[in-house]
C-alpha positions as CSV (number, residue, x, y, z in Angstrom):
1,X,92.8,111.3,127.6
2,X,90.1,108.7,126.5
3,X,90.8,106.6,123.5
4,X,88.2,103.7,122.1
5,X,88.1,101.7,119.1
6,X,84.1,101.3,118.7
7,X,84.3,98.1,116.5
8,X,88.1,96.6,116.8
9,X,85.8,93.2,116.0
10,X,85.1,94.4,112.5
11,X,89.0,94.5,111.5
12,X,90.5,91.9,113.5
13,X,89.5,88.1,114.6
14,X,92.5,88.3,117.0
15,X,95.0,88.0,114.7
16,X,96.7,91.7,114.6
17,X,99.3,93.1,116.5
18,X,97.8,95.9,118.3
19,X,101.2,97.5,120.2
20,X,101.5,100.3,117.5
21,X,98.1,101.7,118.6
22,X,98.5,101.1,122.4
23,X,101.9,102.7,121.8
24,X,100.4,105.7,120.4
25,X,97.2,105.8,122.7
26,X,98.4,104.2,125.7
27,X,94.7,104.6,127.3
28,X,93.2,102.3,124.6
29,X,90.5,100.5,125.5
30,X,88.8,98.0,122.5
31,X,85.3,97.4,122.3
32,X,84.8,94.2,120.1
33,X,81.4,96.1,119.2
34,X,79.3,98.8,120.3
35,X,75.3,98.9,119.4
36,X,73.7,101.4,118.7
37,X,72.0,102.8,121.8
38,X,75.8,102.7,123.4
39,X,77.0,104.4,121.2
40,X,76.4,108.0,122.8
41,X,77.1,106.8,126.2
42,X,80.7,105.3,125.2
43,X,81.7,108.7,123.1
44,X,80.5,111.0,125.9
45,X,83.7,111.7,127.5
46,X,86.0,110.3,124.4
47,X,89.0,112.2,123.8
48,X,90.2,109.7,120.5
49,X,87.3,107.7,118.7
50,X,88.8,104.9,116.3
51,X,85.8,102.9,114.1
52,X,85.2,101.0,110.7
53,X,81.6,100.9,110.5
54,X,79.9,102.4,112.8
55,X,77.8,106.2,111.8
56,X,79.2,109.2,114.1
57,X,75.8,111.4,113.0
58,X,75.4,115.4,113.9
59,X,73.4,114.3,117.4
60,X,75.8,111.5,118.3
61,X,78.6,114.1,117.6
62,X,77.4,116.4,119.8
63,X,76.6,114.1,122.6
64,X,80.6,114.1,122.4
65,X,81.7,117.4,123.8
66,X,85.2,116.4,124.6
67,X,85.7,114.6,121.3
68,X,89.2,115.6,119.2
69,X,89.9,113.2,117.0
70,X,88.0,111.0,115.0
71,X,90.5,107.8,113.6
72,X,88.9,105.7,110.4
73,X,89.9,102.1,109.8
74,X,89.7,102.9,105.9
75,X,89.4,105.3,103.2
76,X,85.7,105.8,103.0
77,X,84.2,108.5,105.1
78,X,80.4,107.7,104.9
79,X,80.0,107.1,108.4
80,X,81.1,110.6,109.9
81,X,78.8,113.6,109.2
82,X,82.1,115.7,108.4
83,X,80.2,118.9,107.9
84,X,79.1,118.4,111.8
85,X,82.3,117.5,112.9
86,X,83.9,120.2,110.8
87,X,81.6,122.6,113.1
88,X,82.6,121.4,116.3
89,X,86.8,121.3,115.5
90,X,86.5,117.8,115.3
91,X,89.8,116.5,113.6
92,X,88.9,113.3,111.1
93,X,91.6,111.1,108.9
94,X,91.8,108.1,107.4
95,X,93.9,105.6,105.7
96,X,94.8,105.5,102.6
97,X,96.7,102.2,100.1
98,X,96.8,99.8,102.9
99,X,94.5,97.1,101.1
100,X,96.1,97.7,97.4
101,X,97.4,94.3,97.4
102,X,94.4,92.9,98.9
103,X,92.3,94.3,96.8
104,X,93.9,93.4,93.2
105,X,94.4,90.2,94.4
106,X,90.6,89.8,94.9
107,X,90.1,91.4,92.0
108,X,92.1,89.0,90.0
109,X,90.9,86.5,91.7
110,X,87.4,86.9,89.9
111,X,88.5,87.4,86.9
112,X,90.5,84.1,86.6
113,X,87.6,82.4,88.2
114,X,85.2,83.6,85.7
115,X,87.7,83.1,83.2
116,X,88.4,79.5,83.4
117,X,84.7,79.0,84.8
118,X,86.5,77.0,87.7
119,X,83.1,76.2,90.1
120,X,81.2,75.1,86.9
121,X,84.0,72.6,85.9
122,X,84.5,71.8,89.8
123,X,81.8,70.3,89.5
124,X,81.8,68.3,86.2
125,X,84.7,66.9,87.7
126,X,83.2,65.5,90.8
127,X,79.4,65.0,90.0
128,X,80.3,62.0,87.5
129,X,80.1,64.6,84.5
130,X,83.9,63.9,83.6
131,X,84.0,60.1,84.1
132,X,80.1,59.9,81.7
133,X,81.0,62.3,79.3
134,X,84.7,63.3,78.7
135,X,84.4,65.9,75.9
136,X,81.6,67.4,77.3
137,X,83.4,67.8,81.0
138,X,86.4,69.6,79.2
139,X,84.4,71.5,76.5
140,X,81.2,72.7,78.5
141,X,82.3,76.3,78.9
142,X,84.4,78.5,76.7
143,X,87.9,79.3,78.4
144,X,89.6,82.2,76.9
145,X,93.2,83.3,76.9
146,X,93.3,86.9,78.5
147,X,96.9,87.7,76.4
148,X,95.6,90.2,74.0
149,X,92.2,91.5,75.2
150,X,91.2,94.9,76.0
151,X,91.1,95.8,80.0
152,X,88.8,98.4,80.7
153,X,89.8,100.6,84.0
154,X,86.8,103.4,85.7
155,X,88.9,104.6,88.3
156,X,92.9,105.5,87.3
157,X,94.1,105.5,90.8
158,X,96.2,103.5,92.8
159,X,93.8,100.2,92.8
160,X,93.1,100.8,88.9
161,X,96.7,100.7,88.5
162,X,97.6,97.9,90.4
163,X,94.6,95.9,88.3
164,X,96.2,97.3,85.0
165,X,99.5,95.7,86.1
166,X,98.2,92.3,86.7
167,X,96.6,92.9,83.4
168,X,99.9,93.5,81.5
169,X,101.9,90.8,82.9
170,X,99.2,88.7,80.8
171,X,99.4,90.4,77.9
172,X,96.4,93.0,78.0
173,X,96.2,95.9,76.4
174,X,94.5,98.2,79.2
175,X,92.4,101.5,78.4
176,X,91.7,104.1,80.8
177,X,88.2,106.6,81.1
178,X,87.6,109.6,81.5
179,X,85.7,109.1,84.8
180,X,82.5,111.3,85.2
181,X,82.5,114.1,87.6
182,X,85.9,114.8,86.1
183,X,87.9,116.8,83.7
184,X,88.7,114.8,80.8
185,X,92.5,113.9,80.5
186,X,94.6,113.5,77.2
187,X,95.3,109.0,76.0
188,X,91.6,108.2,77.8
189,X,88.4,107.5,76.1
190,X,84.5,107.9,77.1
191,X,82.5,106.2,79.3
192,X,80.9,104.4,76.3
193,X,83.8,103.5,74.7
194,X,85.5,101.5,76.8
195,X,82.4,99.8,77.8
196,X,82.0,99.1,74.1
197,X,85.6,98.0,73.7
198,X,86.5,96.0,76.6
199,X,86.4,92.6,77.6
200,X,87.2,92.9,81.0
201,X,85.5,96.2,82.8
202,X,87.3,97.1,86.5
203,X,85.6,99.5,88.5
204,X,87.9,101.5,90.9
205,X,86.1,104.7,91.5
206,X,84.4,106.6,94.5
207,X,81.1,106.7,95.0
208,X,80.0,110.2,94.4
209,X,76.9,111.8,93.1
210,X,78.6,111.6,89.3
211,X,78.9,108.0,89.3
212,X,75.9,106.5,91.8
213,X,74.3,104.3,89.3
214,X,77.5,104.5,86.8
215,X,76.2,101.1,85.1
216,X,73.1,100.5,84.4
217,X,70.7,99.3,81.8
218,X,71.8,101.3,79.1
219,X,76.0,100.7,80.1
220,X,74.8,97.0,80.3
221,X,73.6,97.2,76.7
222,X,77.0,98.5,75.1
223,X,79.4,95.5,76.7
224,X,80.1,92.8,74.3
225,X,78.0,89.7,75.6
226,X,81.4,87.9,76.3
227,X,82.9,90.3,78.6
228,X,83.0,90.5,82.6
229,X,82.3,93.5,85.1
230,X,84.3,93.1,88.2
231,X,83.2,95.4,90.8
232,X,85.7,96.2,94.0
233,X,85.0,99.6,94.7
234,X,81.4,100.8,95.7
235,X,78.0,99.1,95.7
236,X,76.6,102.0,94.3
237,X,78.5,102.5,90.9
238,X,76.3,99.4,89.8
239,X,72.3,98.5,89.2
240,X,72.4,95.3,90.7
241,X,68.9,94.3,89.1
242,X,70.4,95.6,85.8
243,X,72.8,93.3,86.2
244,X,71.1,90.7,87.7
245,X,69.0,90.5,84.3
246,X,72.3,90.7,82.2
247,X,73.1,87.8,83.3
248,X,70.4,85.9,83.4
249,X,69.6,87.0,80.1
250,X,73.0,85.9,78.9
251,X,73.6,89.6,77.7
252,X,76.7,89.6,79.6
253,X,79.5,86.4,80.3
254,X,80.2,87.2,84.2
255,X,80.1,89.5,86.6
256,X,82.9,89.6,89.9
257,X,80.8,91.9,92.5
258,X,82.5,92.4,96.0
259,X,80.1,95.3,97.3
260,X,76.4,96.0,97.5
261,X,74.7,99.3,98.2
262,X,73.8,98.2,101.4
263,X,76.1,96.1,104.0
264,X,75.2,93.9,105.2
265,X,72.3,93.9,102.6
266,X,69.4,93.4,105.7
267,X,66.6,94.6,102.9
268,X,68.0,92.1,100.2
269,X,69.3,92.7,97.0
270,X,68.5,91.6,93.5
271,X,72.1,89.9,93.3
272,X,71.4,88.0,96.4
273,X,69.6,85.6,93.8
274,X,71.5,82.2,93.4
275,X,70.2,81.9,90.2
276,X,71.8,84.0,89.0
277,X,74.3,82.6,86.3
278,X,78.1,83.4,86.8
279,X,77.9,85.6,89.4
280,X,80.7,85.6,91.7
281,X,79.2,87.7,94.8
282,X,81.5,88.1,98.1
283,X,80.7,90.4,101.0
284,X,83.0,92.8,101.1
285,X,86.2,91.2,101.6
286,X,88.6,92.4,98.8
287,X,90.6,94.6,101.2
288,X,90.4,92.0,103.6
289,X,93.6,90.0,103.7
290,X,95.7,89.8,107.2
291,X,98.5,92.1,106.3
292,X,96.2,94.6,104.5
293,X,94.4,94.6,107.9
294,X,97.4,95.1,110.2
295,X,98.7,98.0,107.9
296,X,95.1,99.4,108.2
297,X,95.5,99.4,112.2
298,X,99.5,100.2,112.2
299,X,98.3,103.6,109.6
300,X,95.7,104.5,112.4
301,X,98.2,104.6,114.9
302,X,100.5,106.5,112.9
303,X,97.8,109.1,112.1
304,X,97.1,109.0,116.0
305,X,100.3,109.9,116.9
306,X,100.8,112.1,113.9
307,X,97.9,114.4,115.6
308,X,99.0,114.5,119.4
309,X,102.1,116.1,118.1
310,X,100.1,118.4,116.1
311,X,100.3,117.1,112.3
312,X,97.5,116.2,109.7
313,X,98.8,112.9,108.6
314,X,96.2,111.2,107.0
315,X,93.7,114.4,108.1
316,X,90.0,114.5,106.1
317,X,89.0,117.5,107.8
């Protein structure tokens, strides 16, 4: 048997504890990363692929003849052609809630940043502004409380819920969608509704044809001009250059965006502007936190072992 981890460098900066996976693959070898042109060369003979980012396409799966078992190091499953690996019996399975904590505590994170607009009044505080001008230091940007306003969740799932907790323990009310693609479910409103109703908008939802471009222009246009979109789930629910001009138009108070359509985003992006006016742009790192990362890496092994017995824990296809 021939097991690799294609990226390892994408999940871990030497900080995990790998012994789970070498326990359950004791043939592991770790590739910090693998380019492109090796990738067909290191799969060849490959028994047990593990990866985060790198694209298993129809031609690099069937360069792979001896291939079983395809691993994920998360829940998305954009870079394996699963119809072509379906063909060739190619098992593929993820993992699933590791980051949950990570990601609502980025999420939060945001949200209180924007809130108490904490790099604007950084920065009164050291660039003189406080010391010149007291009452305009302390009064430059609104700061509102959050106890009582409307939390707007696209996405009721396990990261939506753990957001909507956060958001009770302060005293918001939440409000759930009904999220396109999807059968519409008794206590949730439209779309428009909550965008209309709430001051805080949290997208947790897959990207799927029903919701690529979720908010755009139009969406834009029905969120009160004092409320925040905080984007932790896909780069493609959003318009970035919708947004981009929400802001900078002052049509909307903040926007919390962890993901872009593109990663890293090589062709740009209109949010890449830092002109852009309370905009709190981070690439990618919500699910990042150590122990999310280690349970990411202890799952896979699990789901390894899980298949050389014969189960489907954690099986896609």
């Amino acid at each position: 048997m021939r097991t690799l981890f294609l990226d390892y460098e994408t999940v871990s900066n030497g900080d995990l504890d790998t012994s789970r996976l070498e326990q359950a693959a004791p043939d592991i070898r770790f590739y910090p990363l693998t380019a492109d042109k090796e990738i067909m060369e290191r799969i060849s003979d490959a028994r047990i692929v593990l990866l985060n980012k790198i694209m298993l396409t129809r031609e690099r799966l069937e360069a792979a003849q001896k291939l079983q078992l395809i691993a994920l190091a998360g829940t998305g499953t954009d870079s394996v052609d699963l119809a072509a690996a379906a063909e060739r019996g190619i098992a593929v399975c993820n993992v699933r809630g590791y980051c949950t904590v990570s990601v609502v505590q980025h999420a939060w994170a945001m949200i209180l940043s924007l809130t108490q607009h904490l790099s604007q009044y950084t920065r009164l505080a050291t660039d003189g502004s406080w010391v010149q001008n007291e009452k305009y230091a302390v009064l430059a940007h609104p700061i509102r409380e959050l106890s009582g306003r409307v939390l707007g969740i696209v996405g009721w799932g396990t990261l939506g819920r753990g957001v909507a907790a956060v958001g009770e323990a302060f005293g918001m009310r939440t409000l759930v969608c009904n999220r396109p693609g999807t059968p519409s479910e008794p206590g949730r409103v439209t779309l428009d509704e909550l965008l209309a109703t709430a001051d805080i908008v949290s997208l947790h939802c897959p990207s799927t044809p029903a919701t690529r471009g979720l908010i755009g222009t139009r969406e834009l246009a029905l969120m009160k001009p004092d409320a925040l979109l905080i984007n932790t789930a896909r780069g493609a629910l959003v318009d970035g250059a919708a947004l981009a001009r929400a802001l900078s138009e002052g049509r909307l108070a903040g926007a919390g965006i962890d993901v872009l359509p593109q990663e890293p985003p090589t062709d740009g992006d209109p949010l890449l502007d830092p002109g852009i006016p309370n905009l709190i742009l981070t690439p990618h790192i919500a699910w990042a936190a150590r122990e999310a990362r280690q349970r990411c890496i202890d799952d896979m092994a699990e789901n390894i072992a899980d298949f050389l017995r014969g189960g489907r824990r954690g099986r896609v296809i």
